[in-house]
C-alpha positions as CSV (number, residue, x, y, z in Angstrom):
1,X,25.3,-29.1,-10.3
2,X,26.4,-25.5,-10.8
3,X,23.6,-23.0,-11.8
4,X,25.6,-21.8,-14.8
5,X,24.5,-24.8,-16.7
6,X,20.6,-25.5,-15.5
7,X,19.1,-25.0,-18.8
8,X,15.3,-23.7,-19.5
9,X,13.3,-27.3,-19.1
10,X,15.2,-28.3,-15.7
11,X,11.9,-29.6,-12.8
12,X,12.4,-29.3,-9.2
13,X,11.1,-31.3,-7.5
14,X,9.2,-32.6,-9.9
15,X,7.3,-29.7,-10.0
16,X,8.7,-26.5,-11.1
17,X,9.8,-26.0,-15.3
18,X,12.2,-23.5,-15.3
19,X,11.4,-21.1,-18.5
20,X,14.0,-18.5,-18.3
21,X,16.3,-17.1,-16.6
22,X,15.9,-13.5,-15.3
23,X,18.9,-12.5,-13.8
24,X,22.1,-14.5,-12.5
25,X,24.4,-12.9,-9.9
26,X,26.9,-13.8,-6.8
27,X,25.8,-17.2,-7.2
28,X,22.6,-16.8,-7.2
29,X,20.2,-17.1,-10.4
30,X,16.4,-15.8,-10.7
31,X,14.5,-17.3,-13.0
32,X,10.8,-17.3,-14.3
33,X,9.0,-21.1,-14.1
34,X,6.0,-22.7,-13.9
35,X,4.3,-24.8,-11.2
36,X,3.1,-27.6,-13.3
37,X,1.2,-28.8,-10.4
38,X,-1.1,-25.7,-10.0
39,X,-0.4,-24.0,-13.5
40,X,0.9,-20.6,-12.4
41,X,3.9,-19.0,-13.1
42,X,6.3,-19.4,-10.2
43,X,9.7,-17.5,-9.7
44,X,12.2,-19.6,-8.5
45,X,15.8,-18.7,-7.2
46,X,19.2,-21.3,-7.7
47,X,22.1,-21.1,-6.0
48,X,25.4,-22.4,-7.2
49,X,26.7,-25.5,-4.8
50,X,29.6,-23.2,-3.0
51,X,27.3,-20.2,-2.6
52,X,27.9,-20.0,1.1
53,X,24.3,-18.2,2.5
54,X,22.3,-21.1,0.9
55,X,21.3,-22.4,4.3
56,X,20.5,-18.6,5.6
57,X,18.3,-17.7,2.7
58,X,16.9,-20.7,2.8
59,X,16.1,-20.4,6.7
60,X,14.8,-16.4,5.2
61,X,12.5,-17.7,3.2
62,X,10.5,-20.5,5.6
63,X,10.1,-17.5,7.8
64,X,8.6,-14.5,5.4
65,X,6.3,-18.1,4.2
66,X,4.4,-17.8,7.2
67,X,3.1,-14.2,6.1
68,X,-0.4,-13.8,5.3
69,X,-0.7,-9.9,4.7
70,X,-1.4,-10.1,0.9
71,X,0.8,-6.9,0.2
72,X,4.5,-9.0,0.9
73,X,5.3,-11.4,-1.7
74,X,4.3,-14.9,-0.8
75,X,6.7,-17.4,-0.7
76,X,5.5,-20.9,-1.6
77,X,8.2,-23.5,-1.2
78,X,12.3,-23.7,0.2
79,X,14.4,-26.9,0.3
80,X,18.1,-27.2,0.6
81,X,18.2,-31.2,1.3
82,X,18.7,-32.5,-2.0
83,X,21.6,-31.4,-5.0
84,X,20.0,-27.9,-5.9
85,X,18.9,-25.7,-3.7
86,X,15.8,-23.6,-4.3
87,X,13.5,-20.9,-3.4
88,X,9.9,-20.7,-4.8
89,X,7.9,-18.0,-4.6
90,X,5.2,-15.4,-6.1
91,X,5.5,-14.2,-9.7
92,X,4.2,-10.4,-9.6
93,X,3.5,-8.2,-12.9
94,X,3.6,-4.8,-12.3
95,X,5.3,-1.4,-12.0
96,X,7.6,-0.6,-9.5
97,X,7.9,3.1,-7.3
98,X,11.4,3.8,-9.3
99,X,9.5,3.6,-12.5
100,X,6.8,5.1,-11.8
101,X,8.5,8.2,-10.4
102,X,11.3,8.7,-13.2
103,X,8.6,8.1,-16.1
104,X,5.1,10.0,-14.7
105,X,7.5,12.5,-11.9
106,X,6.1,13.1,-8.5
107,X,2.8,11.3,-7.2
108,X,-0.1,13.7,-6.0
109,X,0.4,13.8,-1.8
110,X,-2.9,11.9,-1.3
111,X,-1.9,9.4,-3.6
112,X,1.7,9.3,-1.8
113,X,0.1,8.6,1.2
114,X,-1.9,5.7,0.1
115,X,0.9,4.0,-1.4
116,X,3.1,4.3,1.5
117,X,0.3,3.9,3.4
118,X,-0.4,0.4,2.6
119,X,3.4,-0.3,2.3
120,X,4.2,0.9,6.4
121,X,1.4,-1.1,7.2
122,X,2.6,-4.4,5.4
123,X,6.1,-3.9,7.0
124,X,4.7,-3.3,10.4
125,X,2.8,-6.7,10.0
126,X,6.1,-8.0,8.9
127,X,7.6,-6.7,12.6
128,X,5.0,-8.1,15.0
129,X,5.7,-11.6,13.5
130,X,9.6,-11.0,14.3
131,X,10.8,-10.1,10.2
132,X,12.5,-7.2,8.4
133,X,13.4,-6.3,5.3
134,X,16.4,-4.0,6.1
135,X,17.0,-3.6,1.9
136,X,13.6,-1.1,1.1
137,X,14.7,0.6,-2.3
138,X,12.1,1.7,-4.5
139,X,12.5,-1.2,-6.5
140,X,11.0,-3.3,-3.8
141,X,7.6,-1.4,-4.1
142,X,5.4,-2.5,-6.8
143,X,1.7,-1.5,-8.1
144,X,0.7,-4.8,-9.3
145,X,-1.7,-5.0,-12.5
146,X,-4.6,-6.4,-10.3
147,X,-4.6,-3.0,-8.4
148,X,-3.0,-4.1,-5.1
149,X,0.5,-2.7,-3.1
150,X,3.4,-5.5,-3.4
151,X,6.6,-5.6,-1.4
152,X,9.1,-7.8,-2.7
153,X,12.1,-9.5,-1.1
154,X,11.2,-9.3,2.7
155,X,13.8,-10.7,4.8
156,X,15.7,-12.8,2.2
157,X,17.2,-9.8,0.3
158,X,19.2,-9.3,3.6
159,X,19.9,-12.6,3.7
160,X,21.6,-13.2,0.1
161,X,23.5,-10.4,0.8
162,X,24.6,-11.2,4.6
163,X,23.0,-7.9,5.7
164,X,22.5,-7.2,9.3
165,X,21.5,-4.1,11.3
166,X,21.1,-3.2,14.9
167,X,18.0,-1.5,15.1
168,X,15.8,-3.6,12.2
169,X,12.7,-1.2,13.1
170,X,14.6,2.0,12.1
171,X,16.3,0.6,9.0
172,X,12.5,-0.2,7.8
173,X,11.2,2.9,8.4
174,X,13.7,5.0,7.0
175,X,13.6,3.1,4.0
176,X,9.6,3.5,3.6
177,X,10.6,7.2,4.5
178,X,13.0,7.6,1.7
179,X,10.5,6.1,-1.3
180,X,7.7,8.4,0.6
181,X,10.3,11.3,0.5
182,X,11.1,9.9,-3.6
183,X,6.9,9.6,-4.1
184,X,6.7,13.5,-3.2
185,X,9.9,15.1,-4.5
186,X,11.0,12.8,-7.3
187,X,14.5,13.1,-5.9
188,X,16.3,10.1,-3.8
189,X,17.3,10.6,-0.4
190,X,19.1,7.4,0.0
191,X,22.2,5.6,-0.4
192,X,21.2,2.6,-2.3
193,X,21.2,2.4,-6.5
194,X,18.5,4.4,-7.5
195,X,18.3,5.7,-11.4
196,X,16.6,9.0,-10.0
197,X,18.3,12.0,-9.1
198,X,19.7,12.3,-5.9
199,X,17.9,14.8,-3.5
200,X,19.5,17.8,-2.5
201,X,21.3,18.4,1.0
202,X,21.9,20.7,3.4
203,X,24.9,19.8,5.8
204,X,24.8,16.7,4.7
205,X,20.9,16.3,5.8
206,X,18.1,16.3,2.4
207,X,16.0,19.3,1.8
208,X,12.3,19.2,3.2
209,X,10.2,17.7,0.9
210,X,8.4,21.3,0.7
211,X,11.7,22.9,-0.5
212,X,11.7,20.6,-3.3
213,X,8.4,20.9,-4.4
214,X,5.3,23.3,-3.9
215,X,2.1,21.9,-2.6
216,X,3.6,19.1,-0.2
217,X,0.9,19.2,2.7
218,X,2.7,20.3,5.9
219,X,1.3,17.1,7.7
220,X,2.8,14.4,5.1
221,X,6.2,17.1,5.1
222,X,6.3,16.1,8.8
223,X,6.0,12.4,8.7
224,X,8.9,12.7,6.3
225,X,11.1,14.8,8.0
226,X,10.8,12.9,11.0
227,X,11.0,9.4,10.2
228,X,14.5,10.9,8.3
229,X,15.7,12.9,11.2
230,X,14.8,16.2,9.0
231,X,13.4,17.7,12.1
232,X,14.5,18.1,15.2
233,X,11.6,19.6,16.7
234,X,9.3,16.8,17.3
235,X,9.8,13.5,18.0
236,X,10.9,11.4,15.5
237,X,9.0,7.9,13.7
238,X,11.6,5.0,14.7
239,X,9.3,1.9,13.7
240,X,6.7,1.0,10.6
241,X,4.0,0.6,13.3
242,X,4.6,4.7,13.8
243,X,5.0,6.0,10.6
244,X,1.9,3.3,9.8
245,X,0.0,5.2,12.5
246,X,1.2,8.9,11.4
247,X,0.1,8.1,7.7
248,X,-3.6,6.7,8.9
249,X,-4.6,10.3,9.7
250,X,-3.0,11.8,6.2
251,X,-6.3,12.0,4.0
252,X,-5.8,9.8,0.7
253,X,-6.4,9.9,-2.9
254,X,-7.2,6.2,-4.2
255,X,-4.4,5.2,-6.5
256,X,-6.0,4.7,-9.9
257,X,-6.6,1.5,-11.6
258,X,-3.7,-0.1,-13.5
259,X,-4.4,0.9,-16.9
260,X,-2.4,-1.1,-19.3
261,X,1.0,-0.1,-20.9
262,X,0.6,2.9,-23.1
263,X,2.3,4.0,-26.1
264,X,4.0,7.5,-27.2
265,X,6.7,9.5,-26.3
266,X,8.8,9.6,-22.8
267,X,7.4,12.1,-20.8
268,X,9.8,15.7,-20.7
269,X,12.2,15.3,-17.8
270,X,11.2,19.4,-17.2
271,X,8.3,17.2,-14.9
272,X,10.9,16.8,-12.5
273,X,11.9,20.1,-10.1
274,X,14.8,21.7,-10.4
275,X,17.0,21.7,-6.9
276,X,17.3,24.6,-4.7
277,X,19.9,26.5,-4.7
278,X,23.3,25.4,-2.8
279,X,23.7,28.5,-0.9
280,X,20.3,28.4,0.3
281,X,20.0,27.3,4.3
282,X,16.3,28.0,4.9
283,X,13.1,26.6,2.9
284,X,12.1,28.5,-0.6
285,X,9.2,30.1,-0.4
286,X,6.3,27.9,-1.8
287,X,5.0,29.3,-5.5
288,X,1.1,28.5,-6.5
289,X,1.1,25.1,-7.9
290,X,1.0,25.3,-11.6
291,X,-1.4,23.7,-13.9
292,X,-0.9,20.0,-14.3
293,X,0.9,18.8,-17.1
294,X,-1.0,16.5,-19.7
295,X,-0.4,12.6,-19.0
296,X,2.6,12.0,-20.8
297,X,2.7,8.9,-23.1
298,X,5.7,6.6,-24.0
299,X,6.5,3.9,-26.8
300,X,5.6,0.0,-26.2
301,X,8.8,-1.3,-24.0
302,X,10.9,-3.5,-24.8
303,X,10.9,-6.1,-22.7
304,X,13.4,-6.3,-19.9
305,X,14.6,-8.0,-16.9
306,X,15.2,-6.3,-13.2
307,X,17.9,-7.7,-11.5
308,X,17.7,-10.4,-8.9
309,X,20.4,-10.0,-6.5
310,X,22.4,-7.8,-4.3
311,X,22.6,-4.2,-5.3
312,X,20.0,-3.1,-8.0
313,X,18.1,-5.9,-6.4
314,X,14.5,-5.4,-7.6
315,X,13.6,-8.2,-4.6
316,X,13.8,-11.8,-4.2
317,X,11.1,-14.4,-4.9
318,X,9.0,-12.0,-7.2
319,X,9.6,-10.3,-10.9
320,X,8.2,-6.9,-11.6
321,X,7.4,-7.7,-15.1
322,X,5.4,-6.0,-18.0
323,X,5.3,-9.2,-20.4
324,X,8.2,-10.5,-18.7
325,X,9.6,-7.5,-17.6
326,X,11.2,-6.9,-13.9
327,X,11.1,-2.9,-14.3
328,X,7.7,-1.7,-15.7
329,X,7.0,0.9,-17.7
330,X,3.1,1.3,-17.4
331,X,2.4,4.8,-15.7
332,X,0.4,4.9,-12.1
333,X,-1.6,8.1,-13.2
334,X,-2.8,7.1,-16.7
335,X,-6.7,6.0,-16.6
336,X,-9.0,4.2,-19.3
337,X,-10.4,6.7,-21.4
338,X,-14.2,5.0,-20.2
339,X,-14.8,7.3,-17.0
340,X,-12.3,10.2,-17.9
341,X,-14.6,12.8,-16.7
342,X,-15.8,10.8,-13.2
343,X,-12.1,10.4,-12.7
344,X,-11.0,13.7,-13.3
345,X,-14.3,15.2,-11.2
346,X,-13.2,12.6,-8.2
347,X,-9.5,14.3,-8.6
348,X,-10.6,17.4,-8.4
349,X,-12.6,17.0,-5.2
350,X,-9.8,15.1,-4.0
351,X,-7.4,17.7,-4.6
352,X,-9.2,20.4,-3.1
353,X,-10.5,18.1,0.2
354,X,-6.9,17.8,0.8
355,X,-6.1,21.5,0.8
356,X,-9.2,22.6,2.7
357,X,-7.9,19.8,5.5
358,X,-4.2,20.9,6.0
359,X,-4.5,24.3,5.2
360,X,-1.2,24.5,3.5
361,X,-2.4,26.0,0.2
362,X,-4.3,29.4,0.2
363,X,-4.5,28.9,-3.3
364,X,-7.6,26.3,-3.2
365,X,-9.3,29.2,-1.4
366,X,-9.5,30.8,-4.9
367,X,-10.9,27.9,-6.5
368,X,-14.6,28.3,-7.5
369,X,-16.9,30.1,-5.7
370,X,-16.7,30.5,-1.6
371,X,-18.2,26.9,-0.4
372,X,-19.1,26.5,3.4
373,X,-17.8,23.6,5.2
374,X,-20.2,22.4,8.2
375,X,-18.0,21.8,11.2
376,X,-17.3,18.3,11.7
377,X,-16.7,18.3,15.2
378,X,-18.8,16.1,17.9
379,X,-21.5,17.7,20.0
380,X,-20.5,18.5,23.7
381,X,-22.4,15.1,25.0
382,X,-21.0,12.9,22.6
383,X,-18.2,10.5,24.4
384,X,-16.5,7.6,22.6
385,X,-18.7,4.4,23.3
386,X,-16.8,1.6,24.8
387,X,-16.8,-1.3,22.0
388,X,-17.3,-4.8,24.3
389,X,-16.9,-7.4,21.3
390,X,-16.5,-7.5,17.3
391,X,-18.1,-10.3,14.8
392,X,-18.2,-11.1,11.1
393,X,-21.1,-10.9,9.7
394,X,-22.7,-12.3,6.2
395,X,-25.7,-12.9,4.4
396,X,-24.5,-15.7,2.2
397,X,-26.3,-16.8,-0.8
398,X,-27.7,-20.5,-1.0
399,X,-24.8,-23.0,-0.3
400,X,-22.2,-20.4,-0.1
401,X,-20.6,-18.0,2.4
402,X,-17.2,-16.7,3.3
403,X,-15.9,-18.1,6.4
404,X,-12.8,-15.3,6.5
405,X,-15.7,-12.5,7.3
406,X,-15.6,-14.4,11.2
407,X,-12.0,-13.7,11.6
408,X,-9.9,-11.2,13.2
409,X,-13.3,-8.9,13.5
410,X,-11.5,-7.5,17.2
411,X,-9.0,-5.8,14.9
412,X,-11.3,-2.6,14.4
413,X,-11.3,-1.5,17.9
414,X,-7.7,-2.9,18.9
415,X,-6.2,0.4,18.7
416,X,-3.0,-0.9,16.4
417,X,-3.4,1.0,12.6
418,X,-1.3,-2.6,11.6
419,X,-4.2,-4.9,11.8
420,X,-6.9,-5.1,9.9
421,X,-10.3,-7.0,9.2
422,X,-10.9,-8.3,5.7
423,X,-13.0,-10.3,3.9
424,X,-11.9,-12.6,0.8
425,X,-11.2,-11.3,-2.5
426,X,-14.1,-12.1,-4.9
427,X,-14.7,-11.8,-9.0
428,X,-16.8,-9.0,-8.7
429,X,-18.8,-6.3,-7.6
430,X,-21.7,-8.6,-6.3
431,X,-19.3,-10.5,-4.3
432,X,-19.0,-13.0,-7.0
433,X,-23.0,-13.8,-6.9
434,X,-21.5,-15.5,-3.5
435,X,-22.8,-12.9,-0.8
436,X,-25.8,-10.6,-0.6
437,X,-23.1,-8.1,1.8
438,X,-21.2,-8.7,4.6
439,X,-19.5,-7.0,7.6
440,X,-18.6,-6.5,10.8
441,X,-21.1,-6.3,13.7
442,X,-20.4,-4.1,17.5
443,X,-21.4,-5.1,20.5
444,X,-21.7,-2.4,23.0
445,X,-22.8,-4.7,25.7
446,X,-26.2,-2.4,26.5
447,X,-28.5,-0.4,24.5
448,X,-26.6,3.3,23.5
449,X,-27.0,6.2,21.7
450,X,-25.0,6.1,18.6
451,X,-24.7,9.9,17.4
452,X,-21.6,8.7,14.6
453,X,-19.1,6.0,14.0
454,X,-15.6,6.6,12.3
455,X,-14.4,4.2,9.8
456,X,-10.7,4.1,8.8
457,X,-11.0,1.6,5.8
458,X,-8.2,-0.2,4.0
459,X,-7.2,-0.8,0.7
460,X,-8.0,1.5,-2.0
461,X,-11.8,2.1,-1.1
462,X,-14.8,2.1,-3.3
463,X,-16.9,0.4,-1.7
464,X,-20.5,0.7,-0.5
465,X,-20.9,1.0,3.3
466,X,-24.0,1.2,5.9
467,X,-24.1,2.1,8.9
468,X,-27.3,-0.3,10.9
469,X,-28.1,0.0,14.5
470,X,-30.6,-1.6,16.8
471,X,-31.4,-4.7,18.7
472,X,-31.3,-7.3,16.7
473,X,-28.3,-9.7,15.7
474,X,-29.0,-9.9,11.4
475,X,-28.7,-7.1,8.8
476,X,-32.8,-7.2,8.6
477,X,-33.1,-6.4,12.0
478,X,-31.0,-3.3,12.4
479,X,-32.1,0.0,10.6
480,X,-30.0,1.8,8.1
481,X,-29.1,4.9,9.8
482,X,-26.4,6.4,7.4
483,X,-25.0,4.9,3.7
484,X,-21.8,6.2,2.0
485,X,-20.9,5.6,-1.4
486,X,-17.5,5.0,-2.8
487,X,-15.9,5.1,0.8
488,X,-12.3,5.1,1.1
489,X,-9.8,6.4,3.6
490,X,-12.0,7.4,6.8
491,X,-15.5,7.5,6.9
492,X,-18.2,9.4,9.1
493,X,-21.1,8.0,9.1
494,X,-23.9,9.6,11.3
495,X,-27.2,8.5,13.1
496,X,-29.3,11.4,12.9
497,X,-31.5,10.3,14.6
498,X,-29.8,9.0,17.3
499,X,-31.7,5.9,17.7
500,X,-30.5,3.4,20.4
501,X,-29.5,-0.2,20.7
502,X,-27.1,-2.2,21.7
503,X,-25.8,-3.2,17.8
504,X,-23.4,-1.3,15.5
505,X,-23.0,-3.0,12.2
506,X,-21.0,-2.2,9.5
507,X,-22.0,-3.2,6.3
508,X,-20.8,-3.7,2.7
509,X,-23.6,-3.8,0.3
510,X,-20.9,-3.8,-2.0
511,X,-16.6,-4.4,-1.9
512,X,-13.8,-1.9,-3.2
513,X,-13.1,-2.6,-6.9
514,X,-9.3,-3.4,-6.1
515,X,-9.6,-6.7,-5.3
516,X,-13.5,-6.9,-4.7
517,X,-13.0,-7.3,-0.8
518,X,-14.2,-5.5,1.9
519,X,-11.3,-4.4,4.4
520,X,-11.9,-2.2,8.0
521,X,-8.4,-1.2,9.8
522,X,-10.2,0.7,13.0
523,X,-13.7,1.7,13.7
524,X,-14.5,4.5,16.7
525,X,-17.7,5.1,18.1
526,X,-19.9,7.9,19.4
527,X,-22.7,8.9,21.5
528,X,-24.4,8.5,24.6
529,X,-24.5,5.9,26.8
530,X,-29.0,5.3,27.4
């Protein structure tokens, strides 16, 4: 049965309505359907009889199935034993990097760093498990409308197209380099289809993003450079794991809620810089930023469809879709008018945090009047504590709990930025009336001295966190020593007091709003051993 003549209707097995075809290519069609056994739309990939890489992208897809980090497109189902040969997996609505750069122009740093962030870390995930993607284009990177990052078309992207490479970790992260590089400058530095200008070069090498584009933070300009081979003066970021790791220490901005598609005129292409000079060799010398332009505002799209398949691929197995759209038009930095003034106070702070730390802007020392930053720096006795064991921790409500919260807890002292503990995803802010909190609790193995604990958290952040210490084994028993609210990126939480024990818990009186789950990537402790 060719795919050319599967009409809307068709079930696989027995299962899958297809509704409508998104895009059809090399032999290989994408199309939009609905699993009639769990009611949720489905996206589902044909292949005509003689397409000759069924069996491999078959094979592709039973292997990026057996991913569980959340932020790569799941893949649900893959037979090639009967007539027509299929791939099922995740339907995702959102807005991909491309779009969001060419309609809203370059992403604030911090916000940069959180999106590529999250995306090194899902690729990294990707690696330890023995996959690539070896196809990242900034159609592959999607902020979904539940808030979350999305990668689309991990491993079987490379294999409908037959692509191999001989170092899979480099290909990865110079892709995630190149949509970091895009997120910053609004200029493309690679070779695959983009519809945004192509960056600049020098020799044959892109521009620094700083060149391109006042304000870059020197530390997020040096991740760039090196996992691009910009730089040749320090060593350069050959895997996701690295550039995962280099990112972690970048402060962030929490990306903003998804906010809807709105409606007015396409924002002035003047957002974009303008290129250096050709006869330039060494960087421009960096202008104070200028005030930031209004949010533009566009019409209502019309609905259209991303392709599926080989170049222009906007990633196998998922559809970024506004209605049923595969290329988005909904802007990143637009906000609900409810909150304007918290969320322009928050980006303010943001904003200026992020100067004071890399100390690439003199300008923020204008800002407002002369603020004094006490030093953050640990007291000559403190040592990092030795961490012995890591458990979940709830306080469930009556007949329910989260069994997730026991797992993986060792990941926050493992020393690898890729893993991470997590709790499920709940319905709201109260842990969907299923939890009182939850967390994680330390075991140092004998009583200490805690003076502070560092908390790199995942995800977006905005959640509430404790810090607890003492003897005792249950939130009741520990004392609150320190409380942060709205936490995201890394925490310091402090014991004042310095009171010992041999318990550190880490606790979530409530989840980050993306999602409503609680997520830890590393924790560090301080103090003195009693």
């Amino acid at each position: 049965m060719s795919t050319s003549f599967i009409e809307p209707g068709t079930r696989l097995a027995r299962r899958y309505r297809l509704e409508e075809r998104v895009h059809q290519s090399g032999g290989s069609s994408l199309w939009k359907a609905t699993d009639e056994i769990l009611a949720r739309a489905v996206a589902v990939r044909t292949f005509e009889p003689d397409f000759p890489l069924i069996a491999k992208v078959v094979m592709a897809a039973r292997s990026a199935s057996r991913l569980t980090d959340p932020r790569l497109t799941q893949v649900f189902d893959a037979d090639d034993s009967g007539e027509l040969a299929y791939v099922v997996s995740e339907w995702v609505v959102g807005e991909t990097l491309e779009n969001m750069i060419s309609t809203g122009g370059p992403m604030e740093p911090g916000r940069a760093a959180t999106l590529l962030g999250e995306a090194s870390e899902a690729i990294a995930a990707a690696h330890t498990s023995g996959l690539a993607h070896l196809r990242l284009t900034p159609r592959d990177l999607l902020w979904t409308t539940g808030n979350t990052v999305k990668i689309l078309g991990l491993g079987v992207d490379a294999a409908l197209t037959g692509t191999t490479v001989d170092s899979p970790a480099l290909t990865d992260t110079q892709g995630l380099a190149q949509m970091l590089y895009l997120a910053l400058t609004a200029y493309w530095p690679g070779t695959a289809t983009c519809k945004l200008p192509a960056a600049p070069m020098n020799d044959g090498v892109p521009y620094a993003p700083h060149q391109l584009r006042a304000g870059v933070p020197q530390a997020l300009d040096r991740i760039t450079c090196r996992s691009l081979g910009i730089s040749s003066q320090e060593p350069p970021l050959t895997s996701p794991a690295q550039l995962a790791e280099a990112l972690s220490g970048v402060p962030r901005i929490p990306l903003p809620l998804f906010a809807g598609y709105p409606q007015g005129p396409p924002p002035s292409v003047a957002q974009r810089p303008a290129p250096p000079s050709s006869q330039r060799t060494r960087a421009m010398p960096m202008p104070a930023p200028a005030p930031l332009p209004a949010p533009p505002v566009r019409p209502q799209p019309t609905p259209s469809y991303d392709s599926g398949y080989g170049a222009g691929d906007s990633g196998y197995g998922a559809v970024s879709e506004i209605g049923p759209s595969g290329t988005g038009t909904g802007k990143i930095g637009k906000r609900p008018l409810i909150g304007v003034a918290a969320g322009l106070a928050a980006l303010v702070i943001g904003i200026v945090g992020w100067q004071l730390a890399q100390g690439h802007d003199s300008q923020a020392k204008k800002v407002g009047p002369t603020v004094s930053v006490a030093p953050t720096t640990p007291k000559k006795s403190d040592v990092k504590l030795t961490v012995q064991s890591a458990s979940g921790l709830d306080d469930p409500r009556p007949g329910h709990g989260d069994t997730s919260v026991g797992k993986g807890a060792s990941a926050v002292f493992d020393g690898h930025p890729s893993t991470i503990w997590s709790s499920q995803s709940y319905s709201s802010a109260d842990f969907g009336n299923y939890e009182k909190g939850l967390g994680v609790l330390l075991d140092m193995g004998k009583s200490v001295k805690v003076s502070r604990v560092k908390v790199v958290l995942a995800g977006r952040g905005g959640a509430t966190l404790e810090l607890r210490l003492g003897d005792g084994r249950t939130p009741g028993s520990l004392r609150i020593a320190d409380k942060r609210t709205d936490a995201s990126g890394t925490v310091e939480l402090r014991n004042d007091k310095e009171t010992a024990g041999q318990y550190v818990l880490l606790w979530f009186d409530t989840p980050a709003p993306a999602g409503f789950k609680a997520q830890i990537r590393d924790v560090t402790v301080y103090g003195q051993a009693s």
